[in-house]
PyMOL Python script that loads the backbone (N, CA, C, O; Angstrom):
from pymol import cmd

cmd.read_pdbstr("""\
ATOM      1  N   UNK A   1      14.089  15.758  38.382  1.00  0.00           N
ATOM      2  CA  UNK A   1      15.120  14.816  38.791  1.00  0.00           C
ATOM      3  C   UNK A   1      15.232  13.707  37.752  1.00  0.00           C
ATOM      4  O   UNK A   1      14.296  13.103  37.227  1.00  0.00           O
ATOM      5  N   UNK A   2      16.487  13.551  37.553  1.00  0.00           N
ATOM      6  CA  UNK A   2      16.518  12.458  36.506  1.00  0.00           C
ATOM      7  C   UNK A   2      16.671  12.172  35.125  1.00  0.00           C
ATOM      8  O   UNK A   2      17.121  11.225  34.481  1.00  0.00           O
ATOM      9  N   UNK A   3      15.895  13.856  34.722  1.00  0.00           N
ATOM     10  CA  UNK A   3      16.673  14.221  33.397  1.00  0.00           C
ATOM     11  C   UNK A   3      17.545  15.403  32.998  1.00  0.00           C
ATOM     12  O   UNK A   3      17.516  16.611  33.230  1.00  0.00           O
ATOM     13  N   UNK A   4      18.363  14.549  32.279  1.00  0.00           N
ATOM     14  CA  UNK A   4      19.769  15.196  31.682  1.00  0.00           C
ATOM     15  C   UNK A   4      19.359  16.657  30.797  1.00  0.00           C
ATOM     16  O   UNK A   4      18.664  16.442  29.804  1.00  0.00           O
ATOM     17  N   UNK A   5      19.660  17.862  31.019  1.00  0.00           N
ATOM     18  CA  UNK A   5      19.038  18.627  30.580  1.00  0.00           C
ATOM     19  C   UNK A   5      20.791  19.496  29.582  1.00  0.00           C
ATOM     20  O   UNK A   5      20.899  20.624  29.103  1.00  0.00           O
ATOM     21  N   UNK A   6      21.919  18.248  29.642  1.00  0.00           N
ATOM     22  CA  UNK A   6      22.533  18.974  28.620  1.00  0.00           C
ATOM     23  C   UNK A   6      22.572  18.526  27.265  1.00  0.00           C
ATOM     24  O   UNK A   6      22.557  17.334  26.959  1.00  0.00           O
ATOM     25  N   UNK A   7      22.613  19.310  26.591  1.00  0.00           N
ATOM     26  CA  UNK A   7      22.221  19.018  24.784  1.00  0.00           C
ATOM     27  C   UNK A   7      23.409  18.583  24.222  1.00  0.00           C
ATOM     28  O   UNK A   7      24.541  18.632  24.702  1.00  0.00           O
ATOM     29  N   UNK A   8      22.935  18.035  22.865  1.00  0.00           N
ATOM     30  CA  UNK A   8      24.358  17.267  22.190  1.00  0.00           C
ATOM     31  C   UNK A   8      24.957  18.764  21.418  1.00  0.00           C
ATOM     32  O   UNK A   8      24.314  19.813  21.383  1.00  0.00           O
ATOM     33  N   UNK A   9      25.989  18.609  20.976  1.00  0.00           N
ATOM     34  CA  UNK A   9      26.809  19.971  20.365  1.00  0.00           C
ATOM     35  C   UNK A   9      25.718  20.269  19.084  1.00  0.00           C
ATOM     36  O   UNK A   9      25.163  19.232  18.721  1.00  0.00           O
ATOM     37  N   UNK A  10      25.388  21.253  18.478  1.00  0.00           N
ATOM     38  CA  UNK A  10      24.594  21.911  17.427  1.00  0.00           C
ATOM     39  C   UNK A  10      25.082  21.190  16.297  1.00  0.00           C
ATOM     40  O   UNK A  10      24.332  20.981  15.344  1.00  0.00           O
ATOM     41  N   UNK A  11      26.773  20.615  16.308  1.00  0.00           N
ATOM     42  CA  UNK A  11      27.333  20.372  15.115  1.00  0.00           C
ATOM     43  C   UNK A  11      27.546  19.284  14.831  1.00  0.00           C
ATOM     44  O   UNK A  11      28.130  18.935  13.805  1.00  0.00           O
ATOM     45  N   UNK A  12      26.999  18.374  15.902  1.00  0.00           N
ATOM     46  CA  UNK A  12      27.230  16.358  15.626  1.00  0.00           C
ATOM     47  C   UNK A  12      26.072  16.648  14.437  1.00  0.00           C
ATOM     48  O   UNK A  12      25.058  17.343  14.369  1.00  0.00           O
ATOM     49  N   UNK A  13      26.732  15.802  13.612  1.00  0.00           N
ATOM     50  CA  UNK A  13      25.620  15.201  12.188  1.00  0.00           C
ATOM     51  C   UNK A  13      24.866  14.181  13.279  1.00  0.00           C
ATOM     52  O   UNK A  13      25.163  13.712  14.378  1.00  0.00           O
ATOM     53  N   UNK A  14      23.474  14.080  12.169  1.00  0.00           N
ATOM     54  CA  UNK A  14      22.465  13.007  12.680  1.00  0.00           C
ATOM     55  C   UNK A  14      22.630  12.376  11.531  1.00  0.00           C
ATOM     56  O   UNK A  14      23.120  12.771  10.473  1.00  0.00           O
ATOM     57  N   UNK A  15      21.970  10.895  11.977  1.00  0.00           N
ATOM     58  CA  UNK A  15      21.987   9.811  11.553  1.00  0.00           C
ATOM     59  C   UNK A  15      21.414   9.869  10.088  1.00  0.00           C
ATOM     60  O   UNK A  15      21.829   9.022   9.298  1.00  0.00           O
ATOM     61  N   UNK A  16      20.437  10.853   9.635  1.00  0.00           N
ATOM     62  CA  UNK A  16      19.949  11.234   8.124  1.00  0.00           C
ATOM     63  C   UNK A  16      21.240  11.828   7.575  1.00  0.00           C
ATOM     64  O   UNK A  16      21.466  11.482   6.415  1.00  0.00           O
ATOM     65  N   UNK A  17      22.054  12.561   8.073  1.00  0.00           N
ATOM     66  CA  UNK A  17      22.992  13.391   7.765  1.00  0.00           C
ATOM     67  C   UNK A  17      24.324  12.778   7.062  1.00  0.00           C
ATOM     68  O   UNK A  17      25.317  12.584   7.762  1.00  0.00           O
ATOM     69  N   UNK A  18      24.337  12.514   5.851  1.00  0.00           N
ATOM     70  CA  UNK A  18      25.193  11.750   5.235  1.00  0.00           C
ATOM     71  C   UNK A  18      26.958  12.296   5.850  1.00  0.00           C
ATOM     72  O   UNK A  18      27.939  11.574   6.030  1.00  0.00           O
ATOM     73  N   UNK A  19      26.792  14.194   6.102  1.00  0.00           N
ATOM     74  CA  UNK A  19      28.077  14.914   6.076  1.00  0.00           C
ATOM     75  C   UNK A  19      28.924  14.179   7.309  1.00  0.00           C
ATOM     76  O   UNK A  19      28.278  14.081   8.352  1.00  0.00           O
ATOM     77  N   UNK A  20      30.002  13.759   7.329  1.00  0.00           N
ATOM     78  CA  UNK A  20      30.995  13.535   8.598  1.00  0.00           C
ATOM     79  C   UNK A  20      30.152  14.887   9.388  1.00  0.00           C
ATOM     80  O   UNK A  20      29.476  14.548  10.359  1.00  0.00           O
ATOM     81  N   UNK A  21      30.152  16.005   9.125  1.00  0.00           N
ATOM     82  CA  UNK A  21      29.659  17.196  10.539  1.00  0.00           C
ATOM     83  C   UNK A  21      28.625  18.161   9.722  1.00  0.00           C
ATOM     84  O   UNK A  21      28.740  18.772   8.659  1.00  0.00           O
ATOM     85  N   UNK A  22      27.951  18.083  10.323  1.00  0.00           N
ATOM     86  CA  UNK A  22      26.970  19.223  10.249  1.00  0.00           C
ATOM     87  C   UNK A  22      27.073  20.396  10.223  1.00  0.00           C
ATOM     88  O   UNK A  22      26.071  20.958  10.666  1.00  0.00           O
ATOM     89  N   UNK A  23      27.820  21.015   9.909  1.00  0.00           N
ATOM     90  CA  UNK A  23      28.498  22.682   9.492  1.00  0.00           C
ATOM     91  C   UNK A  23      28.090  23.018   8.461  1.00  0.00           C
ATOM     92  O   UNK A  23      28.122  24.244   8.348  1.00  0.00           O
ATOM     93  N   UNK A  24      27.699  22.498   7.603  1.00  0.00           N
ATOM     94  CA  UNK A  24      27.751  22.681   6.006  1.00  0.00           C
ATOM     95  C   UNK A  24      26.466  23.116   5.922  1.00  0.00           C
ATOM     96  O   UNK A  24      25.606  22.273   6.176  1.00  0.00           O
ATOM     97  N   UNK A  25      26.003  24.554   5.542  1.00  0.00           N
ATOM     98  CA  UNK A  25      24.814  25.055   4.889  1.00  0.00           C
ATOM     99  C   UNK A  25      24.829  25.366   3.632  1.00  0.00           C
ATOM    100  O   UNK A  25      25.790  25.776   2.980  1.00  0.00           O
ATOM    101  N   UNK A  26      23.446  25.112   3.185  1.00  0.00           N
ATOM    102  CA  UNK A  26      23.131  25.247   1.753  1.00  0.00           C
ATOM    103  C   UNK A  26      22.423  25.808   1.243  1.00  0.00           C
ATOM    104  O   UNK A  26      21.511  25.381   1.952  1.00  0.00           O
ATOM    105  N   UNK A  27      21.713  26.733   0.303  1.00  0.00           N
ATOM    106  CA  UNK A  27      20.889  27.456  -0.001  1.00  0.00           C
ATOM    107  C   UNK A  27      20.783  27.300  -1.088  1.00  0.00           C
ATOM    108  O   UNK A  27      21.670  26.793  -1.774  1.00  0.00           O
ATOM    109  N   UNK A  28      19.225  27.853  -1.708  1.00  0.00           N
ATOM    110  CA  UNK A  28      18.797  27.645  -3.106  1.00  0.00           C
ATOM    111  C   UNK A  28      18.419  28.666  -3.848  1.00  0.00           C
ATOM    112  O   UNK A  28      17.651  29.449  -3.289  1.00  0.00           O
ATOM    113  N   UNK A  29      18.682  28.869  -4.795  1.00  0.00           N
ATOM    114  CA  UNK A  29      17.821  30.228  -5.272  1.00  0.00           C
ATOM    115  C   UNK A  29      16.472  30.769  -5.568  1.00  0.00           C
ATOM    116  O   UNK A  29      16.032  30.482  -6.682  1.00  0.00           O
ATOM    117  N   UNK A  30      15.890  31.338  -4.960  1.00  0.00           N
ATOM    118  CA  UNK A  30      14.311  31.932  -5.263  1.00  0.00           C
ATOM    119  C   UNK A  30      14.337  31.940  -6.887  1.00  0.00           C
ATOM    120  O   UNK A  30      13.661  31.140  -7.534  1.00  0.00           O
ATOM    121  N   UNK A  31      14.989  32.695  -7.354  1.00  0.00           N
ATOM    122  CA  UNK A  31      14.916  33.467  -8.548  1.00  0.00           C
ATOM    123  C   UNK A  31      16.247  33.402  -9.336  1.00  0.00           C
ATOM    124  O   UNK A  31      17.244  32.956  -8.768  1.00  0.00           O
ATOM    125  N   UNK A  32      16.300  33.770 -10.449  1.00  0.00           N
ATOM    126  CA  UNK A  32      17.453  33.940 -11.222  1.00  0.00           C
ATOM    127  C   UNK A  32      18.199  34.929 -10.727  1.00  0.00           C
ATOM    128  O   UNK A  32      17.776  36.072 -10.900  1.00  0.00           O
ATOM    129  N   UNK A  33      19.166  34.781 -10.177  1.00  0.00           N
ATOM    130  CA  UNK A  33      20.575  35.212  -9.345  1.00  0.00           C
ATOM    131  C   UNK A  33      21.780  35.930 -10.267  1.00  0.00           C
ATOM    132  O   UNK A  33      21.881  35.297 -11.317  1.00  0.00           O
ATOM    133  N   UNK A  34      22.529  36.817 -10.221  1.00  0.00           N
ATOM    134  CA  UNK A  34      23.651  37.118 -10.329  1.00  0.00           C
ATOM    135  C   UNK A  34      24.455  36.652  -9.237  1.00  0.00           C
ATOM    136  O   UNK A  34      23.904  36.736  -8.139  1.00  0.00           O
ATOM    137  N   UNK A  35      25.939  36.054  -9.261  1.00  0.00           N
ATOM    138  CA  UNK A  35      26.723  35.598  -9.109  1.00  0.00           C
ATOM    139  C   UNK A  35      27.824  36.728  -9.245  1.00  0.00           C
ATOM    140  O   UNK A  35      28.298  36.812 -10.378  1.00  0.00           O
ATOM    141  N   UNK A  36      28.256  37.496  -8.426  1.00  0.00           N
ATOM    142  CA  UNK A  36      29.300  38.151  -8.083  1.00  0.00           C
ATOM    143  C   UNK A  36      30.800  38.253  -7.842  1.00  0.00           C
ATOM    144  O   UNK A  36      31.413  37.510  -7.076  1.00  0.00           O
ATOM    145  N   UNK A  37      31.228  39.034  -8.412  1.00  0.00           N
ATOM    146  CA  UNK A  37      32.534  38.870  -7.544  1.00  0.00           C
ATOM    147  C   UNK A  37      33.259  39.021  -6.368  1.00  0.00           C
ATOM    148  O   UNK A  37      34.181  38.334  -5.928  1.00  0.00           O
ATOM    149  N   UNK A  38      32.621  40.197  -5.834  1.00  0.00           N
ATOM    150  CA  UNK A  38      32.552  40.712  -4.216  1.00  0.00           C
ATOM    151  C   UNK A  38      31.012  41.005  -3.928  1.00  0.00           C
ATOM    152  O   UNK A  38      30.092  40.875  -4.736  1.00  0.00           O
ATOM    153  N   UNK A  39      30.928  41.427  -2.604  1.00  0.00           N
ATOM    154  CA  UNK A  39      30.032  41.298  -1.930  1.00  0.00           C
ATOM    155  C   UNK A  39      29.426  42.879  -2.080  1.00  0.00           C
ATOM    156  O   UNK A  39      29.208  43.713  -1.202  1.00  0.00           O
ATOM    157  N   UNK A  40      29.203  42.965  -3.873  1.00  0.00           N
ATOM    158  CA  UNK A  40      28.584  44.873  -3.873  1.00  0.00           C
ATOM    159  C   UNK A  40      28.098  44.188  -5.467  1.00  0.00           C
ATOM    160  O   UNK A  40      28.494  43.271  -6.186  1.00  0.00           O
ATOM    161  N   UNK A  41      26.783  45.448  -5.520  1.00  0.00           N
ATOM    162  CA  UNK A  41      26.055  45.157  -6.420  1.00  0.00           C
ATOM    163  C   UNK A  41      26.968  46.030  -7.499  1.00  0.00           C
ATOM    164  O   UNK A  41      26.661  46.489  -8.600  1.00  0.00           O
ATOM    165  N   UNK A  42      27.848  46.066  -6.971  1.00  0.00           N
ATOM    166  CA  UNK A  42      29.132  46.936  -8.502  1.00  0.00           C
ATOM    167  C   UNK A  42      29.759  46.081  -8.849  1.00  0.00           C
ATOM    168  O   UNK A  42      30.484  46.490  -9.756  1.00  0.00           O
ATOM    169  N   UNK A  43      29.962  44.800  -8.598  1.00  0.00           N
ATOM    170  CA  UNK A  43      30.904  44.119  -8.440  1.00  0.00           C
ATOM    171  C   UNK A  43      30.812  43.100  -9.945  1.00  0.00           C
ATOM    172  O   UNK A  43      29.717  42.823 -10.434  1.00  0.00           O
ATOM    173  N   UNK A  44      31.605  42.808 -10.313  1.00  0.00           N
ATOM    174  CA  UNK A  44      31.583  42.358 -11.557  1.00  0.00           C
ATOM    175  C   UNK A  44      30.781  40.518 -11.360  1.00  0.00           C
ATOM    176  O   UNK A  44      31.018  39.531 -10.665  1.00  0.00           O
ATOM    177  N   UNK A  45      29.645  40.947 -12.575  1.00  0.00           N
ATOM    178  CA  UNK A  45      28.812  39.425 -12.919  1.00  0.00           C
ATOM    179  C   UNK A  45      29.921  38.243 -13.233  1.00  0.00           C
ATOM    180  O   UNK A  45      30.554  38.224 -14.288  1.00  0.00           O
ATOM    181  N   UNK A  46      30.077  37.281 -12.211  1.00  0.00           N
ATOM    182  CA  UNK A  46      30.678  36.129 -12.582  1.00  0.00           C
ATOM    183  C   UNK A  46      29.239  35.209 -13.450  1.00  0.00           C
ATOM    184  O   UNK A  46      29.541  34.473 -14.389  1.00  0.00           O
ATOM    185  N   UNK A  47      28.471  35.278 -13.237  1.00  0.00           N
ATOM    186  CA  UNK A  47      27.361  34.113 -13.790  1.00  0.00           C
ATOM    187  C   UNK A  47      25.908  34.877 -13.411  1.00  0.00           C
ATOM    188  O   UNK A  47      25.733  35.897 -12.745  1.00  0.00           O
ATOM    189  N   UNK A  48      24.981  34.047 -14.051  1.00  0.00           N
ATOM    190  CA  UNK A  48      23.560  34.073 -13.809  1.00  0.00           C
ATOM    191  C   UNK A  48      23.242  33.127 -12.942  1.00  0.00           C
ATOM    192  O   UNK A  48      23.339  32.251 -13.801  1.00  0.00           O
ATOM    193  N   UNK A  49      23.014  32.666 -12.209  1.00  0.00           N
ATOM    194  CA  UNK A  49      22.568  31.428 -11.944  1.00  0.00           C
ATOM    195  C   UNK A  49      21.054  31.129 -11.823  1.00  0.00           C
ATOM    196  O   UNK A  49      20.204  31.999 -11.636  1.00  0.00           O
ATOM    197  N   UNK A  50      20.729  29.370 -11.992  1.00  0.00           N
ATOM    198  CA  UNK A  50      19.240  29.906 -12.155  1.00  0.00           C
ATOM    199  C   UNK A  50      18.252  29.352 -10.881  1.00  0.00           C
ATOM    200  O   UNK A  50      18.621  29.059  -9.744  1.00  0.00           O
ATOM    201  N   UNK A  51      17.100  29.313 -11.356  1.00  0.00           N
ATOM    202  CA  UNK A  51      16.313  29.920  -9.837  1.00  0.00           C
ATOM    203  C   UNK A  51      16.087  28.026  -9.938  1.00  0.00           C
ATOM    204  O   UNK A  51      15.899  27.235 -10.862  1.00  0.00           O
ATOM    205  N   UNK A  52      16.259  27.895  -8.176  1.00  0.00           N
ATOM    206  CA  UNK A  52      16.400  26.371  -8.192  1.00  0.00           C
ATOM    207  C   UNK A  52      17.789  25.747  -7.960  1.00  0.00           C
ATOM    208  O   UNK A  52      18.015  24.552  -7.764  1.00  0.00           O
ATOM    209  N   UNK A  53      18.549  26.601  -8.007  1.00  0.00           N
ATOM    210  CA  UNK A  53      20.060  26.084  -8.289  1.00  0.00           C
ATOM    211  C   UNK A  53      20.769  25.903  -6.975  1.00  0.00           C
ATOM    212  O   UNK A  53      20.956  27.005  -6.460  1.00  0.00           O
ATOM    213  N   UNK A  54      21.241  24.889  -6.231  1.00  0.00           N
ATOM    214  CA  UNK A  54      21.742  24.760  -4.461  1.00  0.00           C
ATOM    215  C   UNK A  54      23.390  24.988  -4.546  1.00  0.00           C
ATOM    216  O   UNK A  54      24.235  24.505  -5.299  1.00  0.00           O
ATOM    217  N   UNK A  55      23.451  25.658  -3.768  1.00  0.00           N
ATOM    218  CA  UNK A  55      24.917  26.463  -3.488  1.00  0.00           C
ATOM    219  C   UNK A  55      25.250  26.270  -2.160  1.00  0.00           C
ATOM    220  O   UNK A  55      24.383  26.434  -1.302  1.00  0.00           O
ATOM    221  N   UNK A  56      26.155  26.008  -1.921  1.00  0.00           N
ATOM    222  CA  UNK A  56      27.157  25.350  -0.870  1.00  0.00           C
ATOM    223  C   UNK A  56      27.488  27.047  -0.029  1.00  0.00           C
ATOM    224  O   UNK A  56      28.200  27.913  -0.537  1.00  0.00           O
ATOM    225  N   UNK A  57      26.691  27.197   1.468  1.00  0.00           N
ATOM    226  CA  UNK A  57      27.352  28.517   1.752  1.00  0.00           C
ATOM    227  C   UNK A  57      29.173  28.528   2.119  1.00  0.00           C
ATOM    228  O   UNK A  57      29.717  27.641   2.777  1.00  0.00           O
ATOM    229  N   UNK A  58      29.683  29.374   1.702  1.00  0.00           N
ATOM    230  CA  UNK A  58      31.451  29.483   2.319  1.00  0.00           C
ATOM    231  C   UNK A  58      31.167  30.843   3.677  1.00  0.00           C
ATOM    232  O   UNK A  58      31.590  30.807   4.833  1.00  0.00           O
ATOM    233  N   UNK A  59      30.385  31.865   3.064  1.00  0.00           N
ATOM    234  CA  UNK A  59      30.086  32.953   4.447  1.00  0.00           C
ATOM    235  C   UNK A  59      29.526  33.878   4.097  1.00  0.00           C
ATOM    236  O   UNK A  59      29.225  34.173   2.941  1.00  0.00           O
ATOM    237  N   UNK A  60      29.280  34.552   5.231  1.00  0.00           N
ATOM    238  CA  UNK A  60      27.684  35.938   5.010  1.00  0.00           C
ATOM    239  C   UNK A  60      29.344  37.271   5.376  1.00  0.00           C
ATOM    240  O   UNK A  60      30.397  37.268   6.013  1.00  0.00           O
ATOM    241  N   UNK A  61      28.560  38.183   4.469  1.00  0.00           N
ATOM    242  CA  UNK A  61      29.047  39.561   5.073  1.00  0.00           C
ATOM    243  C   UNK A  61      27.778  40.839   4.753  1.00  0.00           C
ATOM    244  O   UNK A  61      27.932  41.726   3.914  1.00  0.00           O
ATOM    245  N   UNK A  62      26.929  40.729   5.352  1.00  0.00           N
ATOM    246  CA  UNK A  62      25.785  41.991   5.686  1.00  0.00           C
ATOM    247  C   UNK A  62      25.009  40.927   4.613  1.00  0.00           C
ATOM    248  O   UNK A  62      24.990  39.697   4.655  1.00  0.00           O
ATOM    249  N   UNK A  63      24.605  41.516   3.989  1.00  0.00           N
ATOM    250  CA  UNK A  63      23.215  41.236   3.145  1.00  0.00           C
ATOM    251  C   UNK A  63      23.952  40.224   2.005  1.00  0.00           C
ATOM    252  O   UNK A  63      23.347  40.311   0.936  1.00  0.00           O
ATOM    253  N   UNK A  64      24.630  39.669   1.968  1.00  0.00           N
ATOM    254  CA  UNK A  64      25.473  39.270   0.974  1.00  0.00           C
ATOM    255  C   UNK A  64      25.599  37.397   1.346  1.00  0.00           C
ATOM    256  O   UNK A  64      25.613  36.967   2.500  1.00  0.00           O
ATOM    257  N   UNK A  65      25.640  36.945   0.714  1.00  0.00           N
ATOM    258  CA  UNK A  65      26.368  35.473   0.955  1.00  0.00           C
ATOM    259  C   UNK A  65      27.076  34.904  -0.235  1.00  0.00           C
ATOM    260  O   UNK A  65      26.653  34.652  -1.363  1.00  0.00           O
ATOM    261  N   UNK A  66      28.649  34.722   0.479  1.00  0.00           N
ATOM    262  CA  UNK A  66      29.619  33.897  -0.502  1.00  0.00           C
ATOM    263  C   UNK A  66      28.853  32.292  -0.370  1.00  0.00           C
ATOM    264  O   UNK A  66      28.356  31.602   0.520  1.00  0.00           O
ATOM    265  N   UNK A  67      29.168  32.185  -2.190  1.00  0.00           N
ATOM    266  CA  UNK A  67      28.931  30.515  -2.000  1.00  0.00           C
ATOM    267  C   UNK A  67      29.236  30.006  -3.344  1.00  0.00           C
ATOM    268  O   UNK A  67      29.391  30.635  -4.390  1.00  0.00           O
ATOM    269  N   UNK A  68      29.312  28.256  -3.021  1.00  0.00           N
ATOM    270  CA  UNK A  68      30.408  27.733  -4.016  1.00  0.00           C
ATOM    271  C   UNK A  68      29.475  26.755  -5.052  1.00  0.00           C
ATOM    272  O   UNK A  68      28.773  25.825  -4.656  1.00  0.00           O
ATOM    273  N   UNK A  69      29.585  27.056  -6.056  1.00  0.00           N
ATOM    274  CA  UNK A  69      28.872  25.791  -7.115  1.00  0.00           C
ATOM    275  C   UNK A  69      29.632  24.268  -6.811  1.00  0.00           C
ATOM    276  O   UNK A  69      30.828  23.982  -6.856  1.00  0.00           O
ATOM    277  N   UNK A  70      28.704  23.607  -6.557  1.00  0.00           N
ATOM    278  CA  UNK A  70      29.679  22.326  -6.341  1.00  0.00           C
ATOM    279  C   UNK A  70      29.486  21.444  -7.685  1.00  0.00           C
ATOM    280  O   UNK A  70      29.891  20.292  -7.844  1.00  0.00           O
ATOM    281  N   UNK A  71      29.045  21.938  -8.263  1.00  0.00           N
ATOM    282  CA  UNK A  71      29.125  21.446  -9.953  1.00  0.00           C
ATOM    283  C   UNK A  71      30.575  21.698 -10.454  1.00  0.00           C
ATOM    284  O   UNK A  71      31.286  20.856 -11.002  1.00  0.00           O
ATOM    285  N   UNK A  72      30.936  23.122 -10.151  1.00  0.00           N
ATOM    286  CA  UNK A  72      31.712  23.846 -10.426  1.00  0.00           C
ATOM    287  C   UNK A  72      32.793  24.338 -10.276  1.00  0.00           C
ATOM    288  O   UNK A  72      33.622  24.593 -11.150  1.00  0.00           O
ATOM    289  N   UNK A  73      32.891  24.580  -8.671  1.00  0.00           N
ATOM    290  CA  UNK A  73      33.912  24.991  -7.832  1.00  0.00           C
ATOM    291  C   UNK A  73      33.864  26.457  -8.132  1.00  0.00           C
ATOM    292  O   UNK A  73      34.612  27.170  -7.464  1.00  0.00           O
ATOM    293  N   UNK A  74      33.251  26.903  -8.854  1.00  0.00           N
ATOM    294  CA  UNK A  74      33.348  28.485  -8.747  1.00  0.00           C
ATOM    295  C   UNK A  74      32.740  29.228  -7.316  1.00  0.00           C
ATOM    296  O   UNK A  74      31.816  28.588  -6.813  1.00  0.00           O
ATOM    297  N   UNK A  75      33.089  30.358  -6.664  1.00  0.00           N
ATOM    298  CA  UNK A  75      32.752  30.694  -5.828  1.00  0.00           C
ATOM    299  C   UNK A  75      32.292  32.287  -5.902  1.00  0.00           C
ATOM    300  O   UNK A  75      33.037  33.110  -6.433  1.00  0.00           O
ATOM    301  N   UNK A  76      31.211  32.605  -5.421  1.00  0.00           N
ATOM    302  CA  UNK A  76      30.748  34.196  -5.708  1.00  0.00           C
ATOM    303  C   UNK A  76      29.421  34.317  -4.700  1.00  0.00           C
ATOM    304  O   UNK A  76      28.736  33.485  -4.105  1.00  0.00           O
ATOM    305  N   UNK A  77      29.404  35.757  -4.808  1.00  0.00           N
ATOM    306  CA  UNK A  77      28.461  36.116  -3.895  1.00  0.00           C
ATOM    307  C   UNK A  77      26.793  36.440  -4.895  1.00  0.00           C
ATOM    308  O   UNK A  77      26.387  36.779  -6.006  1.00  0.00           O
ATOM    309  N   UNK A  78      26.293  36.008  -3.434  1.00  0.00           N
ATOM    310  CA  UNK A  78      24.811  36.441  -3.852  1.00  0.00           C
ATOM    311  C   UNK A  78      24.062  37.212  -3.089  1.00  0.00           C
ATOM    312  O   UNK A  78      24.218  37.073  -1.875  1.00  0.00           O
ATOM    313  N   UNK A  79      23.186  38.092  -3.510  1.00  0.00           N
ATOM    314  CA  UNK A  79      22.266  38.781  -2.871  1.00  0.00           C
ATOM    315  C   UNK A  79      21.311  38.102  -1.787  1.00  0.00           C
ATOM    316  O   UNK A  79      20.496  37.339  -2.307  1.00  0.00           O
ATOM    317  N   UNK A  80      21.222  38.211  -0.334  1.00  0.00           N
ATOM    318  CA  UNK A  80      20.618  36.799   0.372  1.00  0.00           C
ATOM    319  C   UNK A  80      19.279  37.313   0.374  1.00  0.00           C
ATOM    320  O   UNK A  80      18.492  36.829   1.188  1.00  0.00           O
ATOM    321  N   UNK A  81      18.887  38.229  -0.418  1.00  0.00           N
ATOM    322  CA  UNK A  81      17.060  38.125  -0.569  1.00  0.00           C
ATOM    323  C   UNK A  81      16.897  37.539  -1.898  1.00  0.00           C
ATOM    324  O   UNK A  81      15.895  37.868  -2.533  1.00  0.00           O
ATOM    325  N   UNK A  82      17.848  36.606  -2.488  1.00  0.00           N
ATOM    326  CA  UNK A  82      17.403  35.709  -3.404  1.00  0.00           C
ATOM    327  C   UNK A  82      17.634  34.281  -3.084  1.00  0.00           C
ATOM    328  O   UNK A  82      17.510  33.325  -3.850  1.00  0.00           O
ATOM    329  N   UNK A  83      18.095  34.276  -1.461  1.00  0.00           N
ATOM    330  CA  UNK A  83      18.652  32.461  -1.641  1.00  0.00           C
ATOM    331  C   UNK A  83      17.418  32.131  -0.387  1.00  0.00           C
ATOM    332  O   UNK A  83      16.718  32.908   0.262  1.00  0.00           O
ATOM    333  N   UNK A  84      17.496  30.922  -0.387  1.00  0.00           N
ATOM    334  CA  UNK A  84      16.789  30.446   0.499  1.00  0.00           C
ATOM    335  C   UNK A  84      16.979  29.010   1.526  1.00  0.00           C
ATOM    336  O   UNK A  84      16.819  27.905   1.009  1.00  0.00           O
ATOM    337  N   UNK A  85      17.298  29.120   2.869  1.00  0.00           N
ATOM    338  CA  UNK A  85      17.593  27.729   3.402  1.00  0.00           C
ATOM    339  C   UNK A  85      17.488  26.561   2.674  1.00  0.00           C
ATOM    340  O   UNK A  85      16.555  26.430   1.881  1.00  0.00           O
ATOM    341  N   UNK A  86      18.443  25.555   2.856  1.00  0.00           N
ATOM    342  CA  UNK A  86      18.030  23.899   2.291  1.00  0.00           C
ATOM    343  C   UNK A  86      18.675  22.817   2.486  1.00  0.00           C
ATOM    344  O   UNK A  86      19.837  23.102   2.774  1.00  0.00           O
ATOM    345  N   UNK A  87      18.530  21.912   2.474  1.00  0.00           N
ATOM    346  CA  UNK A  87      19.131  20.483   3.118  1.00  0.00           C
ATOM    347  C   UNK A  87      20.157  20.391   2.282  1.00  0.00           C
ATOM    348  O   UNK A  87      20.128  20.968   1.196  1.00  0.00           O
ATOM    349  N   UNK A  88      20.987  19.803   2.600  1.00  0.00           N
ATOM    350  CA  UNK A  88      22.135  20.055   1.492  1.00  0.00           C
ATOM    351  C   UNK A  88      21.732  18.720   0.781  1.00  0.00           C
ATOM    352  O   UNK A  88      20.963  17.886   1.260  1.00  0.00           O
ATOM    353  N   UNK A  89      22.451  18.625  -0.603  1.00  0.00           N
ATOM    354  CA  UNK A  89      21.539  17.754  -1.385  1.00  0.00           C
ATOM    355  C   UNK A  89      21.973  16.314  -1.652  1.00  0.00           C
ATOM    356  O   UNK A  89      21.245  15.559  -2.297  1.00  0.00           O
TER     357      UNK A  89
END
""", "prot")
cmd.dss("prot")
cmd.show_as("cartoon", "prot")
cmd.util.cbc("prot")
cmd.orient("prot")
C-alpha cells in the first residue's frame, strides 16, 4: 500500500543525459571494422574504421547494424560481433 508501482517511460532522458530523449544508442568498436554498404559481407567497403571508434546506431537488421559517423555523417553497416554497447559520448 502506498507505493506507486508505475514506471517512468524507458525513453525520458535522465538528468546525466545531456540528449533532449533517450533513444539514441551508441556503440563502439571492439576491433578494426569494415564499414559497409548494405547489410552483407558482399557488400561494398565504404571505410575501415578503427577499433575504439563510437558510432551513432540508425538500426539493426539480423546480425548487422546501420550506423552513422558523427564526425562524418557517413552512414554504413557493421558486423554487430564487432561493436559494443556505450554511453553516447
Amino acid at each position: 500500500a502506498g507505493v506507486d508501482l508505475r514506471q517512468e517511460p524507458l525513453d525520458v532522458a535522465g538528468p546525466a543525459d545531456g540528449m533532449p530523449s533517450g533513444k539514441e544508442e551508441w556503440v563502439a568498436l571492439s576491433s578494426y571494422a569494415n564499414v559497409r554498404s548494405a547489410p552483407s559481407s558482399n557488400a561494398e567497403t565504404i571505410k575501415v574504421a578503427e577499433k575504439g571508434t563510437k558510432l551513432r546506431v540508425a538500426s539493426r537488421r539480423g546480425n548487422w547494424v546501420q550506423v552513422t559517423d558523427p564526425s562524418t555523417s557517413e552512414t554504413g553497416w557493421v558486423y554487430s560481433r564487432y561493436v559494443e554497447e556505450t554511453p553516447s559520448p
